[in-house]
VMD Tcl script that draws the C-alpha trace (Angstrom):
set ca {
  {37.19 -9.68 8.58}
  {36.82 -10.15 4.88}
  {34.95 -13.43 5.67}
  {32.24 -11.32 7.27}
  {32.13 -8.48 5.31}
  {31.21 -10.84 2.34}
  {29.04 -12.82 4.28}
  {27.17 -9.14 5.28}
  {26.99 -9.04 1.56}
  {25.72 -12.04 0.77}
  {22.54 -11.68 3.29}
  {21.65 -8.11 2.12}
  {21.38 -9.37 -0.99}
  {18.96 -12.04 -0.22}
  {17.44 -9.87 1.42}
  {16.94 -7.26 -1.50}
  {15.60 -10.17 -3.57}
  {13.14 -11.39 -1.04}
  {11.97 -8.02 -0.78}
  {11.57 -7.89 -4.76}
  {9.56 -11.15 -4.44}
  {7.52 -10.21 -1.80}
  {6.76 -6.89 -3.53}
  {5.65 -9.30 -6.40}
  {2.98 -11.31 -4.49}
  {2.01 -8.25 -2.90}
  {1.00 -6.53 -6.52}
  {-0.64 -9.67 -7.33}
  {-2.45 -10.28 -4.12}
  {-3.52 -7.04 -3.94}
  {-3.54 -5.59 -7.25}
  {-3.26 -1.78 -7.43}
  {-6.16 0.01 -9.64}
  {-5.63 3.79 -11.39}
  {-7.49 5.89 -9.99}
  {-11.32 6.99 -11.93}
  {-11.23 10.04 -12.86}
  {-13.96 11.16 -9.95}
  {-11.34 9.97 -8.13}
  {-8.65 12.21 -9.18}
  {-10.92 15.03 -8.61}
  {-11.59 14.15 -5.09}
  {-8.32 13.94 -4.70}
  {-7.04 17.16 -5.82}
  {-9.94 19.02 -4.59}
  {-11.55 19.73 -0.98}
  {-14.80 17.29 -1.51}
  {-14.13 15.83 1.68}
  {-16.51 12.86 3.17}
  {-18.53 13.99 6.01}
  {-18.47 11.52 8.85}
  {-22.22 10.14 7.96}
  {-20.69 8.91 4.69}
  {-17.70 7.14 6.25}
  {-20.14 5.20 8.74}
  {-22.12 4.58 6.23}
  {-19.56 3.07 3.50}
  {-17.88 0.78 6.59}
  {-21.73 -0.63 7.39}
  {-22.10 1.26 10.40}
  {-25.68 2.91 11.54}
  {-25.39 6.30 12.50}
  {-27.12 8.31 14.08}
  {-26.75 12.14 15.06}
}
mol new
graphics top color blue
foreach p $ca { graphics top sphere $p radius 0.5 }
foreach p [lrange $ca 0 end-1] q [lrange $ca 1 end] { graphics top cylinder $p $q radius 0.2 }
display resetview
């Protein structure tokens, strides 16, 4: 039982690294920018986006 308890170890550690590293290429893949301070704003306010504005920031006509 020890034998497998250690070996439970062993692959939850690996696992925990290759998590770390995958966190790492993430972040640098996709790198994470602070938000402006408009941003913030938005954010903690109610200056929500009416649905013309979301169409129109993915590209998509619309049309009431």
């Amino acid at each position: 039982m020890a034998k497998a308890d250690q070996t439970l170890h062993e692959i939850k550690e690996e696992v925990r690294e290759r998590m770390v590293l995958y966190k790492e290429l993430v972040g640098r893949v996709i790198p994470v920018d602070k938000p402006t301070a408009a941003e913030k704003k938005a954010i903690k306010g109610r200056d929500l986006a009416t649905e013309r504005e979301l169409m129109g920031a993915l590209g998509v006509r619309y049309s009431d």
